[in-house]
N, CA, C and O of each residue as an XYZ file, in Angstrom:
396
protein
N     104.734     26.581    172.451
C     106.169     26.647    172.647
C     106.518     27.188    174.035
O     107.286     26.611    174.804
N     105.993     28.158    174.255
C     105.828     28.836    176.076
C     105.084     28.077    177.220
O     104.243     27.285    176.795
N     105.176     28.125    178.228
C     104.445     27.583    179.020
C     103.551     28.392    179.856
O     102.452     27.976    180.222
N     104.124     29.803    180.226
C     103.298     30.479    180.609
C     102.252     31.075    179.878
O     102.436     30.997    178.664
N     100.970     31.778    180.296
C     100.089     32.540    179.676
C     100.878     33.816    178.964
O     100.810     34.165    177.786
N     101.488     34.280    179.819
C     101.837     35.689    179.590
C     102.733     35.884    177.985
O     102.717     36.644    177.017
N     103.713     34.264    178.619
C     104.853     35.015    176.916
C     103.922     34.391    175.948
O     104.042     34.749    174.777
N     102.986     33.489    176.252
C     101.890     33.580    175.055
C     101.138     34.329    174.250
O     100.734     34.246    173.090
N     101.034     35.154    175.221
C      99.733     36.063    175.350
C     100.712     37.489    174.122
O     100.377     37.855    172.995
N     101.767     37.883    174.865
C     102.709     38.644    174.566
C     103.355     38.419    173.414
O     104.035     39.350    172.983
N     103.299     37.005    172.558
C     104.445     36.412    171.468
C     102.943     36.905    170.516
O     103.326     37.756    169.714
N     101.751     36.714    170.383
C     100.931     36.598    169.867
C     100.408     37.921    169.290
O     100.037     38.276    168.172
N     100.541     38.604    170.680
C     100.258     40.020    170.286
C     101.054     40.661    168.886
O     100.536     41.308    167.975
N     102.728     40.182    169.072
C     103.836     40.778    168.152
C     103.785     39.660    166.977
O     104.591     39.703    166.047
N     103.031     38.901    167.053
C     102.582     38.334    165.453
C     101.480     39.048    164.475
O     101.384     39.079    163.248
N     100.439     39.786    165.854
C      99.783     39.853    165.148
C      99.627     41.569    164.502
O      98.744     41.901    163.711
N     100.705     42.510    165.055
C     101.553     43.581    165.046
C     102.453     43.456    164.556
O     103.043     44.389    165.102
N     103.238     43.002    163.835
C     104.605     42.933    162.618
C     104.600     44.003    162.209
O     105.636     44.561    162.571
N     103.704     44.927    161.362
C     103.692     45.913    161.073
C     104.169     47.082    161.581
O     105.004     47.824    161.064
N     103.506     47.233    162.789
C     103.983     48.116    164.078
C     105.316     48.217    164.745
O     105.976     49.247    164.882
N     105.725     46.622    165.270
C     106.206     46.661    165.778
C     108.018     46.737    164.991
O     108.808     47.432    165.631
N     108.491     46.148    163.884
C     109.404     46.363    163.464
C     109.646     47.813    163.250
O     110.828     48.053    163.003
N     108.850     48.861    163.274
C     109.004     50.015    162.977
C     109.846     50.795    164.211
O     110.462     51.858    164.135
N     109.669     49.933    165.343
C     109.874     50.553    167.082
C     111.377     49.800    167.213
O     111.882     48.885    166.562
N     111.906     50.678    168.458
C     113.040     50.495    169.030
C     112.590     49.692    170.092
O     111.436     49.723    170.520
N     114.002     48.564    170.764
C     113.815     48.080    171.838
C     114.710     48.922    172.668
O     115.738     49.397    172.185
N     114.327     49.141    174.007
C     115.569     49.652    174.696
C     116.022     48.703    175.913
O     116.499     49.125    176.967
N     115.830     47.563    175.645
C     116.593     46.172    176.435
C     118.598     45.858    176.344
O     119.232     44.969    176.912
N     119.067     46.855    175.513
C     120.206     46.564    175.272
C     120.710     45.229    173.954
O     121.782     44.905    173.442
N     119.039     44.689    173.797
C     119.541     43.120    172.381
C     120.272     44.208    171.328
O     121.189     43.663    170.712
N     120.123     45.279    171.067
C     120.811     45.867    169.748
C     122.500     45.370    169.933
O     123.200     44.747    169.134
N     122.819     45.875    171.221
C     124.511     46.039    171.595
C     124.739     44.793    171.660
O     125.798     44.337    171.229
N     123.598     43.857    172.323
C     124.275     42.222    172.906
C     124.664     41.230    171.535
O     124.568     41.780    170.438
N     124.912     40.408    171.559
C     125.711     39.396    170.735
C     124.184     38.829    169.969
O     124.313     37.891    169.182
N     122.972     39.308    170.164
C     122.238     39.286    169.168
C     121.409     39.928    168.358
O     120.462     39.577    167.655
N     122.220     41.472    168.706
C     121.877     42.509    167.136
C     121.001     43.081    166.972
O     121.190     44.053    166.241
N     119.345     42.861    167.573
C     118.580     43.067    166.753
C     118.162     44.609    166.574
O     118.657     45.533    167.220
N     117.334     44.710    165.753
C     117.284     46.183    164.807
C     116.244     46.407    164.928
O     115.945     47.127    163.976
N     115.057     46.181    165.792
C     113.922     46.658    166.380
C     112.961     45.653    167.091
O     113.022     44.425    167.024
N     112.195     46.299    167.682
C     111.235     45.430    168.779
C     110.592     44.078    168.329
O     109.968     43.415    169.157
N     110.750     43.588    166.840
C     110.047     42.399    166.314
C     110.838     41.830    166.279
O     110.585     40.627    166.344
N     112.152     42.178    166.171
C     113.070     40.935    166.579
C     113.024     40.547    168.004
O     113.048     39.334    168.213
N     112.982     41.083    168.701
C     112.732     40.469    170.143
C     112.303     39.438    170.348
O     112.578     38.753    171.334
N     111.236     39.012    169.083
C     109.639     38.045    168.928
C     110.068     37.035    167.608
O     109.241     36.229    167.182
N     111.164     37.127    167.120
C     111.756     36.150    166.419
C     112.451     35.272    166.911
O     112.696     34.274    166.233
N     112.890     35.382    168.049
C     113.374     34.402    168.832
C     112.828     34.331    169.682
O     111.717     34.846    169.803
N     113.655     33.397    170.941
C     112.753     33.505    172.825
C     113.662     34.744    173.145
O     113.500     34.988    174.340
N     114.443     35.526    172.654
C     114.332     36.673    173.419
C     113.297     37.136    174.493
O     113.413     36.951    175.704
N     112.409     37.681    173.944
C     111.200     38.598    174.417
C     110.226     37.563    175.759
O     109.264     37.951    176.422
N     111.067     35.895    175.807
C     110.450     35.116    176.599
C     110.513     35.370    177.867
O     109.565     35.480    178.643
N     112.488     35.540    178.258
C     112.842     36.251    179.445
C     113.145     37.529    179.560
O     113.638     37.819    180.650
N     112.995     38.553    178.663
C     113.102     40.099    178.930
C     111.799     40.877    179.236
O     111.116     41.211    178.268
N     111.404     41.184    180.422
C     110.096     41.998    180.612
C     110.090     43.717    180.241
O     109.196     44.530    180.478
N     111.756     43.989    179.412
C     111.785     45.328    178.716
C     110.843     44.514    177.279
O     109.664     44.644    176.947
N     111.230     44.223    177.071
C     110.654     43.871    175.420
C     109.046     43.462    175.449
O     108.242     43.550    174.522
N     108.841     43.017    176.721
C     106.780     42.575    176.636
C     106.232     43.775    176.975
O     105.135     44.075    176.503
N     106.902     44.635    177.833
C     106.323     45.682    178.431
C     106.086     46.562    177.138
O     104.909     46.887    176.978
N     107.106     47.070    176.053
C     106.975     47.902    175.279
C     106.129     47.068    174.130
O     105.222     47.656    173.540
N     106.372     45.977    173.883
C     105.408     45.317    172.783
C     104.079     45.443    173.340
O     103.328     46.006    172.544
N     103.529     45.119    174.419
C     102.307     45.679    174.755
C     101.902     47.184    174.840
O     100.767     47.656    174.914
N     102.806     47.662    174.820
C     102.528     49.320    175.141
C     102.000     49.448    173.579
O     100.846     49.730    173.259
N     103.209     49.152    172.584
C     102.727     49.426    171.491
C     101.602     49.277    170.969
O     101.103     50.076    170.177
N     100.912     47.879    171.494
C      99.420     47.372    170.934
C      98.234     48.069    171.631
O      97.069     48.128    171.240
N      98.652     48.460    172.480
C      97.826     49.240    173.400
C      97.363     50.674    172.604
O      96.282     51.022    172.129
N      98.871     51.430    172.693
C      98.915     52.818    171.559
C      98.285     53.006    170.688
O      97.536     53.942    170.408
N      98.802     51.234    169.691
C      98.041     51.371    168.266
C      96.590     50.873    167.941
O      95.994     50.877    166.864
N      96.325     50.586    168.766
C      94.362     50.389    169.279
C      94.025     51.688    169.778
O      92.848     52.047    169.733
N      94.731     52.286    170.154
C      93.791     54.070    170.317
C      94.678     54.892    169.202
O      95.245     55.976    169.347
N      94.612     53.863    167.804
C      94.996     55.483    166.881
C      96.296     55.602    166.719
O      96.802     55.795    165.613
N      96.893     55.509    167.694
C      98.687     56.331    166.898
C      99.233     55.628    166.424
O      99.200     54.476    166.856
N     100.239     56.049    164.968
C     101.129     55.758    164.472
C     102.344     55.410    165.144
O     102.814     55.741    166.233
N     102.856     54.429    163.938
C     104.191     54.173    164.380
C     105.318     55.283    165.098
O     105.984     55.348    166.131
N     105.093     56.062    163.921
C     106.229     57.377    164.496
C     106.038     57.764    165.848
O     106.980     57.959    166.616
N     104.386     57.923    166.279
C     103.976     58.703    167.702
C     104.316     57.515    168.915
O     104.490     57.913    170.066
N     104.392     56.192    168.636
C     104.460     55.262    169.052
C     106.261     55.001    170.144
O     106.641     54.663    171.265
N     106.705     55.373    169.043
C     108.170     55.761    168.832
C     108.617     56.484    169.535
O     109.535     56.074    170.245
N     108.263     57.603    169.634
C     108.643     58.649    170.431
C     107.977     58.383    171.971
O     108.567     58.845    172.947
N     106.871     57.708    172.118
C     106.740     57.049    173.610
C     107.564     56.465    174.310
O     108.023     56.545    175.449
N     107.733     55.511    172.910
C     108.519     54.572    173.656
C     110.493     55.263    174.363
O     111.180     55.049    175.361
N     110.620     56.083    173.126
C     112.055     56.361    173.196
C     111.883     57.514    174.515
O     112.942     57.847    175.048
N     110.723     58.069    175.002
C     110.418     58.842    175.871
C     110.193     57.965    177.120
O     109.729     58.572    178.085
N     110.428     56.685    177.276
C     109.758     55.637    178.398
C     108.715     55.579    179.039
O     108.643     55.252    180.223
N     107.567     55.968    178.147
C     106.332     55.727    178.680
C     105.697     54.057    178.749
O     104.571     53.737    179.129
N     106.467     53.414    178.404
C     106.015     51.675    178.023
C     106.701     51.124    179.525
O     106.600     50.011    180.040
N     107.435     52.350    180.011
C     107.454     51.342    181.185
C     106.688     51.498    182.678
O     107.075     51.239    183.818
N     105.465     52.021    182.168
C     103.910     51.786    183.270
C     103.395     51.236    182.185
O     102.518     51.940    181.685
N     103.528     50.612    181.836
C     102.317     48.810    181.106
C     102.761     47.992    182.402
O     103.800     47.651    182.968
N     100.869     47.828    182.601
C     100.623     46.826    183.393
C     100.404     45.207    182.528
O      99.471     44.854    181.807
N     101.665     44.443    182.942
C     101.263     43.002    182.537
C     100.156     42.094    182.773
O      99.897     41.132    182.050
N      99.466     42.457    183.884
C      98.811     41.381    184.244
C      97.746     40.865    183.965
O      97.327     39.767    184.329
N      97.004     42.029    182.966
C      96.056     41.453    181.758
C      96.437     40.592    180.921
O      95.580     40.349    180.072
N      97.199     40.140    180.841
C      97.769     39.312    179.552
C      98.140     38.267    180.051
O      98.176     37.302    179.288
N      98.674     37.992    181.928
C      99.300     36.988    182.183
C      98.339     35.496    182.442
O      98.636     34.350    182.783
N      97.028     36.211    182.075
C      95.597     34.858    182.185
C      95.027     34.330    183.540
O      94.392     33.334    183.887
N      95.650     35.690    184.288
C      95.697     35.403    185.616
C      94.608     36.604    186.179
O      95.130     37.718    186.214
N      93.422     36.563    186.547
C      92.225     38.077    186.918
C      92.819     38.401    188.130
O      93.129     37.628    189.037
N      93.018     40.202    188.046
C      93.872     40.345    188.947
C      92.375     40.311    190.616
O      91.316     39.685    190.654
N      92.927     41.147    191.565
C      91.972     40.971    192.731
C      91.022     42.272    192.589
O      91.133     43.164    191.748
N      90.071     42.164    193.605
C      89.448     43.663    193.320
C      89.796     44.037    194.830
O      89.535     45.159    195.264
């Protein structure tokens, strides 16, 4: 459905995290905008999350988090603390970065 690697890479991750990720806040502003949503897996129910790099950044943060161990709740409080926004994308974009 995407064309790039990245919102591939990124849509896939939050399929395969449902669990996780509905539990988390987005802080992209979709709650207030004219499409509502009520946590970070909605982002990934639509192409939202295709053009917002708030919503890949924290959906990866999350998968990242929850591969070393923490819970949703601890997850949560990262995120609402803005630590998801130093996630580096460019592992995911299928692209090896340089050395």
């Amino acid at each position: 459905m995407f064309p790039d690697p990245l919102t591939r890479n990124v849509y896939a991750i939050a399929a395969k995290e449902k669990k996780i990720l509905y539990q988390l806040p987005c802080y992209c502003g979709c709650d207030r905008e004219a499409v509502h949503h009520t946590s970070l897996l909605d982002c990934y129910c639509d192409n939202h999350a295709s053009f917002c790099a708030t919503c890949r950044m924290e959906a990866v943060f999350a998968y990242q988090e929850y591969r070393k161990g923490k819970t949703a709740p601890q997850i949560r409080e990262d995120i609402i603390a803005g630590k998801w926004r130093n996630v580096d994308l460019s592992p995911y974009s299928g692209k090896s970065k340089a050395k």
